[in-house]
C-alpha positions, 0 to 999 in steps of 0.5 A: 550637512548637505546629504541632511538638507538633502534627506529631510527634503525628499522627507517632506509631504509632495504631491504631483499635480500634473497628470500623465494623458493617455487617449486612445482611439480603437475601430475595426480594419473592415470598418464594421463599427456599428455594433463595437463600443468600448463601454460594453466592458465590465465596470471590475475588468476597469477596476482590474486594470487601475490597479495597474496604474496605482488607481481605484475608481471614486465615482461615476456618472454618464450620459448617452455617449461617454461614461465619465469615472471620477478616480483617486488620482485625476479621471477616466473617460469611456466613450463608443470608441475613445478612451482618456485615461489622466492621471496624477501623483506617482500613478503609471498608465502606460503600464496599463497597456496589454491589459487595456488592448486585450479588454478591447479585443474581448470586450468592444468588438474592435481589433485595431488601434486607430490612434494614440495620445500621450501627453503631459507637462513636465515634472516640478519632482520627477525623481518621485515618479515611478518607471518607466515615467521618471522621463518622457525619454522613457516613456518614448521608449516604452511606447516605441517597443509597441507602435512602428510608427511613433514620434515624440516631441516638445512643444516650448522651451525643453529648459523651462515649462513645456509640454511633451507629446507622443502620437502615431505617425501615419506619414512613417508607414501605412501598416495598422496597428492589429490588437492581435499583433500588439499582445503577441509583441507584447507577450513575446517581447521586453519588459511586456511590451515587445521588440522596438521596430528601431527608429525610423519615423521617429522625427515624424517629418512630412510635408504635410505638417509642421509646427512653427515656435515663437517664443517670447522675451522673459520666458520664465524658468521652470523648476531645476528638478524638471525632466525636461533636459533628459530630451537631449539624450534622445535619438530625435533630431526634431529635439536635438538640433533644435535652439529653442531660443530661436524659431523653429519648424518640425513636423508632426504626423498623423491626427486624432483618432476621429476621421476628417468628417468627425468633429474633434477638439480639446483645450487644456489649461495647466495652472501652477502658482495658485492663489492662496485665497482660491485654493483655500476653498479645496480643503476640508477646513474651509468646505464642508464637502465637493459640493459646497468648493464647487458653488464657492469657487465658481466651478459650476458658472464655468460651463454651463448645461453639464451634470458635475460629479465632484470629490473633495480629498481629505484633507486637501484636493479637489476632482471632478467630471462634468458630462452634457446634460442633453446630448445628440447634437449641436446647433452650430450657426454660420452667419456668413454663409446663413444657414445651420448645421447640425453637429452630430455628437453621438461618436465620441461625448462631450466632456469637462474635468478639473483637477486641482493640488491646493497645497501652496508650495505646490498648487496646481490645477488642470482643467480640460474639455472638448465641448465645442464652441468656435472659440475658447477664449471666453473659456480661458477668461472664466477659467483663470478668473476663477482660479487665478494662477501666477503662470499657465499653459493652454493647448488647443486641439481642432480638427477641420471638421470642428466647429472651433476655428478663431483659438489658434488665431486668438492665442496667437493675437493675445500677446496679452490677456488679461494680467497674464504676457504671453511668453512662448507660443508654437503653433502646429498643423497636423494631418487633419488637426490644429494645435496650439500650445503657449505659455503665459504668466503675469506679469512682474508686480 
């Protein structure tokens, strides 16, 4: 009776909503950048490429910096010398690699990675996910076969909902990361991806950063399918001697791909427990088209001055990309010191997406954007107003050069916000980069 219960379960419909988060950041190792641009290559070399991922492209609007592609699983952005490639469902990015690299070496003019990001929540349905990202043990592992320099990590509580992240870790070893040397490991390597340069710098520890976990009472717990666990298996022992009950440090490595004198900064908000009523307006039932769930839901007060390019699913679901629509720079104000800058914002574009999986045992939404502002809060406020979730993660991402300098210590602040307790925050200083993750959910009705 229980292998029935258990066939007619995995029978049922699913969708993950959470997305896997690839960014990449390419440059030359002579530094002569000038004429390099990730966005000379062909629009069907992209189609190519999601093929591998188990993706097409639905739509696509730009402005002078960043090409913004609307896909049928989540988005992908195409800036100078940046690439964000966010996926949901049972789509596989990392897969993508070899053919990423090698486009970049014909096309873009540039010949090193500068830097990588992999990120994503945990799993409510691993076990539906294709390999090598059924764990982020293997995805680790995958990535480690192609980069020396690696460190994986978990920020919040790996039994219950928490965030992986995977970067360089330029403290482990100065060598660079030639696109030559990566496709010949690729060609000559396991499974397409080359040899693992073994395990050294994976605890990516240094003095120069840490990261420090409060976590709160009353943590709620995840789903018991999620992958989280499978991190107690790893050879990393910023994850394996950690109690995640208790306060903790480890390091982490290396910043973003932008240098120091390059505004960088991004804040993700990763809802789950949707109201119905909110996401009734992201189905074809209740709107006629994207346009129409868009101006119903809010969506387009959340921020203002972007160009949206939207798609409603049939029947259900909802994706869409919002570019600036007037781009070169920002004016940034310091009262105390009285004066103004100007933020230049030709080198990487500035962008916004929401994702959202209506279906009630399911709901999910993520939104995310690296428009500058000094502090997200505001952003967070519209953001869940308009979607109301019972529970959500929030990171925010800064480098020293962004002009967004209060969120750290907002979210820190906000043991309370709004209906919502905070229930775990971890606060992490990179290289050149702030991050913060939390937790919060409401409270108890």
């Amino acid at each position: 009776m229980e292998k029935d219960n258990n066939e007619n379960h995995h029978q049922e419909h699913y969708f993950e909503g959470v997305e896997k988060l690839l960014e990449v950041w390419f440059t030359r190792k002579d530094g002569a950048i000038q004429h390099c641009d990730l966005r000379k290559v062909p629009r069907e070399k992209w189609v190519s490429m999601l093929k591998i991922v188990r993706c097409e492209i639905i739509s696509m609007t730009r402005n002078d910096t960043i090409d913004a592609y609307v896909l049928s699983e989540s988005s992908m952005f195409v800036s100078k010398r940046r690439i964000i490639l966010k996926t949901c469902g049972t789509t596989t990015p990392l897969l993508c690699l070899k053919s990423l690299l090698y486009l970049v070496q014909r096309y873009a003019g540039y010949d090193e990675v500068q830097d990588l990001f992999y990120s994503r929540k945990n799993y409510k349905r691993p076990e539906l996910q294709q390999e090598p990202h059924r764990t982020f043990a293997d995805e680790a592992a995958l990535l480690d076969a192609m980069f020396h320099d690696g460190a994986a990590y978990c920020l919040g509580a790996v039994n219950r909902d928490c965030w992986y992240l995977y970067t360089l870790n330029p403290y482990a070893s100065p060598a660079g990361h030639s696109l030559s040397a990566l496709l010949a490991g690729a060609a000559d390597g396991d499974d397409g991806f080359g040899a693992s340069d073994g395990e050294e710098g994976t605890d990516g520890s240094s003095s120069d950063g840490g990261c420090d976990g409060i976590e709160d009472s009353g943590s709620d717990g995840a789903d018991s399918s999620d992958d989280s666990l499978d991190l107690r298996t790893m050879n990393l022992s910023g994850l394996n001697k950690r109690n995640v009950s208790q306060r903790y440090s480890i390091s982490l490595g290396g910043g973003r791909g932008s240098s120091t004198s390059e505004a960088d900064q991004t804040l993700e908000i990763m809802m789950s427990d949707l109201d119905p009523e909110v996401m009734k307006n992201f189905t074809k039932q209740f709107s006629a088209n994207a346009a129409e769930a868009t101006q119903k839901s809010g969506i387009d007060k959340i921020l203002p001055n972007v160009t949206i390019d939207d798609y409603l699913f049939d029947p259900c679901g909802y994706s869409m990309n919002g570019v600036l629509k007037n781009v070169g720079f920002s004016w940034v104000f310091n009262l105390e010191k009285i004066n103004l800058t100007f933020v230049l914002s030709t080198y990487q574009g500035e962008y916004m997406t929401i994702h959202i999986t209506p279906e009630a045992k399911f709901s999910y939404v993520s939104f995310e954007s690296n428009i500058p502002q000094s502090s997200y809060m505001d952003v967070i406020a519209r953001v869940l107003e308009t979607f109301r979730p019972g529970k959500f993660i929030v990171t925010s991402f800064a480098n020293k050069a962004s002009v967004v300098e209060d969120t750290h210590k907002d979210l820190l602040n906000a043991d309370i916000l709004s209906e919502f307790k905070r229930r775990d925050i971890q606060y992490c200083h990179l290289k050149n980069y702030d991050l913060t993750y939390a937790l919060y959910s409401k409270f108890p009705s």
